[in-house]
C-alpha positions as YAML, in Angstrom:
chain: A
units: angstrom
residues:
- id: 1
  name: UNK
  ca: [288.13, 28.38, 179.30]
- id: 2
  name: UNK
  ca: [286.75, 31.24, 181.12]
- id: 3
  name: UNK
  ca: [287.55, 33.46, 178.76]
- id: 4
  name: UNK
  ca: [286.34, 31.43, 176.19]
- id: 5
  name: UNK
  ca: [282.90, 31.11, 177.80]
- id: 6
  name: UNK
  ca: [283.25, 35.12, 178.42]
- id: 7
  name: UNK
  ca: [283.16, 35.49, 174.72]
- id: 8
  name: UNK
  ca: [279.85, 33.75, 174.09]
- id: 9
  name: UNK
  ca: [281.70, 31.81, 171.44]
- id: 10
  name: UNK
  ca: [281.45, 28.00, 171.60]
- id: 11
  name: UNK
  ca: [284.69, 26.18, 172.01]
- id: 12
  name: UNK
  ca: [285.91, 22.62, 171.93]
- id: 13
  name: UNK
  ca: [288.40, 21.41, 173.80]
- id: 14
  name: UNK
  ca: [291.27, 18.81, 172.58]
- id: 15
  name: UNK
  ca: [292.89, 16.71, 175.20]
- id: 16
  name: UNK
  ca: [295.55, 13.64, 176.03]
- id: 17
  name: UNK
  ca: [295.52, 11.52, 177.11]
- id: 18
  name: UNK
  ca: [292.91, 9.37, 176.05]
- id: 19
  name: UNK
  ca: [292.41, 8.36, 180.32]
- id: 20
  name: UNK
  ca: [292.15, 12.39, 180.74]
- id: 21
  name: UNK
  ca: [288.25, 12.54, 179.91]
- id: 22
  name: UNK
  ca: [286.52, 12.52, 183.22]
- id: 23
  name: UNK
  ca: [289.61, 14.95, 184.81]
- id: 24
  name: UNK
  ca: [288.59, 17.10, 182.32]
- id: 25
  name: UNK
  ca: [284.84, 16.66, 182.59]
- id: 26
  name: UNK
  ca: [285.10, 17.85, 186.25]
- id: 27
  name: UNK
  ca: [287.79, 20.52, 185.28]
- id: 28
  name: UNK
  ca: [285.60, 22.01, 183.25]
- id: 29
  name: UNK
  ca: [282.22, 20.57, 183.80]
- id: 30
  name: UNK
  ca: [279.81, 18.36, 181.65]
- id: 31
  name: UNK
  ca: [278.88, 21.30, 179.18]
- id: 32
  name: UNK
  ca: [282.07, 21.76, 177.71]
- id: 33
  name: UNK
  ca: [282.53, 19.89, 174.58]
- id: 34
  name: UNK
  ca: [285.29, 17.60, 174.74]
- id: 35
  name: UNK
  ca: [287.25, 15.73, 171.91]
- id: 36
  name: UNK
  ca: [290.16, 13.15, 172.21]
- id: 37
  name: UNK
  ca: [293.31, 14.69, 170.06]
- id: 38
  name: UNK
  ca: [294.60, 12.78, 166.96]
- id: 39
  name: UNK
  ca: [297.35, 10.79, 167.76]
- id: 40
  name: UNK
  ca: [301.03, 11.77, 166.64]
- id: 41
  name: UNK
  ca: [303.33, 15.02, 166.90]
- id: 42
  name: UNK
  ca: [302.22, 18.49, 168.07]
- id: 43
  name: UNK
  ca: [301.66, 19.70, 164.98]
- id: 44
  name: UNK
  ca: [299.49, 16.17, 163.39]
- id: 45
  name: UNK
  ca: [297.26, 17.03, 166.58]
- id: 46
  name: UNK
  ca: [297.12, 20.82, 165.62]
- id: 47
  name: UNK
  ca: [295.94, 20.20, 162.50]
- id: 48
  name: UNK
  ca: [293.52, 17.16, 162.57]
- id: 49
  name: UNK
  ca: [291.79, 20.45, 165.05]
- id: 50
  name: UNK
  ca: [292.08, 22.99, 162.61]
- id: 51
  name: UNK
  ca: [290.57, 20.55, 160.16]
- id: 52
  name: UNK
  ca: [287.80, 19.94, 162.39]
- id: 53
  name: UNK
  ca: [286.00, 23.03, 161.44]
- id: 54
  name: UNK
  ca: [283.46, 22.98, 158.80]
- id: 55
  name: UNK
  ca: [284.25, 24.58, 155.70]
- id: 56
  name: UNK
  ca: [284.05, 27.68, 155.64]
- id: 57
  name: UNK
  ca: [284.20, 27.98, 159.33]
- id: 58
  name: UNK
  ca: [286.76, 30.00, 161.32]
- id: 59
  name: UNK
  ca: [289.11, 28.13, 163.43]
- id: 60
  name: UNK
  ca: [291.06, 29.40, 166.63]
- id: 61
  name: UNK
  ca: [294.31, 27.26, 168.06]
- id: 62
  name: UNK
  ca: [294.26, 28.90, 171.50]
- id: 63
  name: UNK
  ca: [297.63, 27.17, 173.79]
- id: 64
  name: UNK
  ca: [296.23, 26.07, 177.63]
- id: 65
  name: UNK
  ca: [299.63, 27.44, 178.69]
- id: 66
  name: UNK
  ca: [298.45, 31.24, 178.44]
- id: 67
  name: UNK
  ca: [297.03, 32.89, 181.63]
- id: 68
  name: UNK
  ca: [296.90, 36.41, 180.29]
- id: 69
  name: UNK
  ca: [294.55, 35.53, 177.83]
- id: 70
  name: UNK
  ca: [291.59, 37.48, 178.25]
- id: 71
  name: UNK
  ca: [288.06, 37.96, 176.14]
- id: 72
  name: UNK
  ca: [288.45, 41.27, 174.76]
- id: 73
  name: UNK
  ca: [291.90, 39.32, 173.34]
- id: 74
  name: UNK
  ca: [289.36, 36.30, 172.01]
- id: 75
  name: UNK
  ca: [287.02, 38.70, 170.78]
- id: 76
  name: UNK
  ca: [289.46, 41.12, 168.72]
- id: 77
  name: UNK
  ca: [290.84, 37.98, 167.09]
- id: 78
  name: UNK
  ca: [287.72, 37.07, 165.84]
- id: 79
  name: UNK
  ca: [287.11, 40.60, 164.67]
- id: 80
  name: UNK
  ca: [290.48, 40.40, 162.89]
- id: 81
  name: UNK
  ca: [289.78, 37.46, 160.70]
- id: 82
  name: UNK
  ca: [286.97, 39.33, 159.39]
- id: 83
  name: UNK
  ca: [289.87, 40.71, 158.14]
- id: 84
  name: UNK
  ca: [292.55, 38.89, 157.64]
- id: 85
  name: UNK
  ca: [292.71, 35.16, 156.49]
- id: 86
  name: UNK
  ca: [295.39, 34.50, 159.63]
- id: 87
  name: UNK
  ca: [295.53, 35.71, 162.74]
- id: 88
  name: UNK
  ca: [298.75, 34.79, 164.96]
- id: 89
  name: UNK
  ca: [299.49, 35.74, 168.82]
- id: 90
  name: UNK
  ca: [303.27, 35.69, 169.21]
- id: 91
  name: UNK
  ca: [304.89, 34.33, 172.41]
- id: 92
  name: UNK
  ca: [308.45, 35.53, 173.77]
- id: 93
  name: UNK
  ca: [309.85, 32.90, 173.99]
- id: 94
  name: UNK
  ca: [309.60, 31.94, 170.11]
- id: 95
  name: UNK
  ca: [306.10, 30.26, 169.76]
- id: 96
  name: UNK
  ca: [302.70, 31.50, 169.61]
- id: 97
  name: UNK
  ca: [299.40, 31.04, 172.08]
- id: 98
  name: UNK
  ca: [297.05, 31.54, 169.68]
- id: 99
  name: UNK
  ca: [296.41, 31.01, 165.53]
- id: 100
  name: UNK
  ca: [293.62, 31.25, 163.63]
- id: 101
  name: UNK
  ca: [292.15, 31.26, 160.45]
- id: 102
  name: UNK
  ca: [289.43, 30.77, 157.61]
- id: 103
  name: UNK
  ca: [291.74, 29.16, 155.35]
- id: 104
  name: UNK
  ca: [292.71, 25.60, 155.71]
- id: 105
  name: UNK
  ca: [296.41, 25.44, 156.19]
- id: 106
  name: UNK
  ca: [297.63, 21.76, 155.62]
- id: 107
  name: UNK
  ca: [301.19, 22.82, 155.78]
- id: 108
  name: UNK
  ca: [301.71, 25.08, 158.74]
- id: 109
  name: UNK
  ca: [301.85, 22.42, 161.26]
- id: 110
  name: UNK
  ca: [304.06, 19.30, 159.70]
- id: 111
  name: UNK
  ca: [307.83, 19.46, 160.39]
- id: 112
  name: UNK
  ca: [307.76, 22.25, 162.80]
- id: 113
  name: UNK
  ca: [310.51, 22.56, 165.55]
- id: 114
  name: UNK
  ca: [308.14, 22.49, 168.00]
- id: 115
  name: UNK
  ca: [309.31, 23.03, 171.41]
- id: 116
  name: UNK
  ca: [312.00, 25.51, 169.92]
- id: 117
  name: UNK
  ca: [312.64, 29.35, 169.73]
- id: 118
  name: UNK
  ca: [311.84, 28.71, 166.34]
- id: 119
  name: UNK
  ca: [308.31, 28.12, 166.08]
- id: 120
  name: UNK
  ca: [307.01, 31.58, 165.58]
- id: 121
  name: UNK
  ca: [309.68, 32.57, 162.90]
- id: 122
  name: UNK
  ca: [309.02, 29.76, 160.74]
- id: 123
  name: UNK
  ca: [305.33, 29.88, 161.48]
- id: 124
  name: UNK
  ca: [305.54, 33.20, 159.75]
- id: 125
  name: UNK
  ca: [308.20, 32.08, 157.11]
- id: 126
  name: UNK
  ca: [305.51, 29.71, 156.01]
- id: 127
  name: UNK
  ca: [302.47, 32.03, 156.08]
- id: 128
  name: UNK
  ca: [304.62, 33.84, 153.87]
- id: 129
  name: UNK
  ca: [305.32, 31.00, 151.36]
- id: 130
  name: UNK
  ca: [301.73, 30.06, 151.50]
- id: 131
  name: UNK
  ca: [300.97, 33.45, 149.92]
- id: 132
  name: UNK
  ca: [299.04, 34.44, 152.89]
- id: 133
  name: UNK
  ca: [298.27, 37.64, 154.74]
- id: 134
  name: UNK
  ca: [297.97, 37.77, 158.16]
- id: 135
  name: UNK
  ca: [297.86, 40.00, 161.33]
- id: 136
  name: UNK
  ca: [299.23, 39.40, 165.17]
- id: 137
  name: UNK
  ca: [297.75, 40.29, 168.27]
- id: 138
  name: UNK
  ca: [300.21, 41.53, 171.17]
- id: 139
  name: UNK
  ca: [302.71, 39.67, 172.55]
- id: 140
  name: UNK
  ca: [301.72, 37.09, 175.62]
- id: 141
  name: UNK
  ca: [303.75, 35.16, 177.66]
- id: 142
  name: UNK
  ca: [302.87, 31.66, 177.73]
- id: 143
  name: UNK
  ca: [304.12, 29.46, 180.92]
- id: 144
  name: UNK
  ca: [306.11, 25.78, 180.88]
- id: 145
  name: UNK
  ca: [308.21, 26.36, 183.33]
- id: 146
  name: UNK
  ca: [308.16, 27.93, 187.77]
- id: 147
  name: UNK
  ca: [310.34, 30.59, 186.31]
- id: 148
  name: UNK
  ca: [307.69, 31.58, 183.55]
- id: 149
  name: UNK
  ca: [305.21, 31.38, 186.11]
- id: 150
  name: UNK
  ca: [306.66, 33.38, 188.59]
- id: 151
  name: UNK
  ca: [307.84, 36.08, 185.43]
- id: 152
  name: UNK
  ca: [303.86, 36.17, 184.76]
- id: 153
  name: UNK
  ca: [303.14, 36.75, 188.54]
- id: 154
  name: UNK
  ca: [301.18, 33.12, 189.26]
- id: 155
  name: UNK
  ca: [303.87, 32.33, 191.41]
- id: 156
  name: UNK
  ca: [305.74, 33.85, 194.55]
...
């Protein structure tokens, strides 16, 4: 969120559980604008938030599980989709931390292997199908685990 709020760009923030509200609230104070995610599978939650923006509107997936995110990275994105209808930030280990667009994309998200090495690959297979251009920022490493931690320096 800091970097977020280092952009100037506004943000909402998707959470679960539904009991997670006032953690959040004090996480990351009453001005942030908090929404309950849909219910269902990773990717019915992704998109009932990509559908959340108007038409029209630019929309920006960013993962909570990416501490090298920084502004300049939030900032170049949105740059990029002045660009580019997609804009994807690959993760080693097979995802991504970050996708956004000005297109809807109803089909990105269902049936995904989510959790798998296989996330980013098909991600991109399906961009592809769709007909779609789209760009990536650099590679990030996003942390689940102590040993990702530790391999992005948070931990000792």
């Amino acid at each position: 969120m800091a970097a977020v709020r280092a952009t100037g760009h506004s943000a909402t923030v998707w959470y679960a559980p539904a009991d997670a509200g006032p953690e959040m609230i004090r996480w990351l104070g009453q001005d942030a604008d908090l929404r309950l995610q849909a219910s269902g599978d990773l990717g019915a939650r992704l998109a009932a938030a990509a559908r959340s923006a108007a038409e029209g509107d630019l929309w920006i997936l960013v993962a909570g599980d990416c501490p090298g995110l920084t502004a300049s990275d939030l900032d170049h994105m949105v740059a990029l989709l002045d660009q580019w209808p997609v804009v994807l930030g690959p993760a080693p280990d097979g995802g991504y931390y970050l996708l956004g667009g000005r297109v809807p994309l109803p089909d990105l998200f269902s049936d995904m292997p989510w959790g798998t090495n296989r996330v980013l690959d098909e991600t991109r297979r399906r961009l592809q199908s769709l007909g779609l251009e789209w760009t990536e920022l650099p590679l990030l490493r996003t942390v689940h685990t102590a040993a990702d931690a530790r391999a992005a320096g948070l931990l000792t």
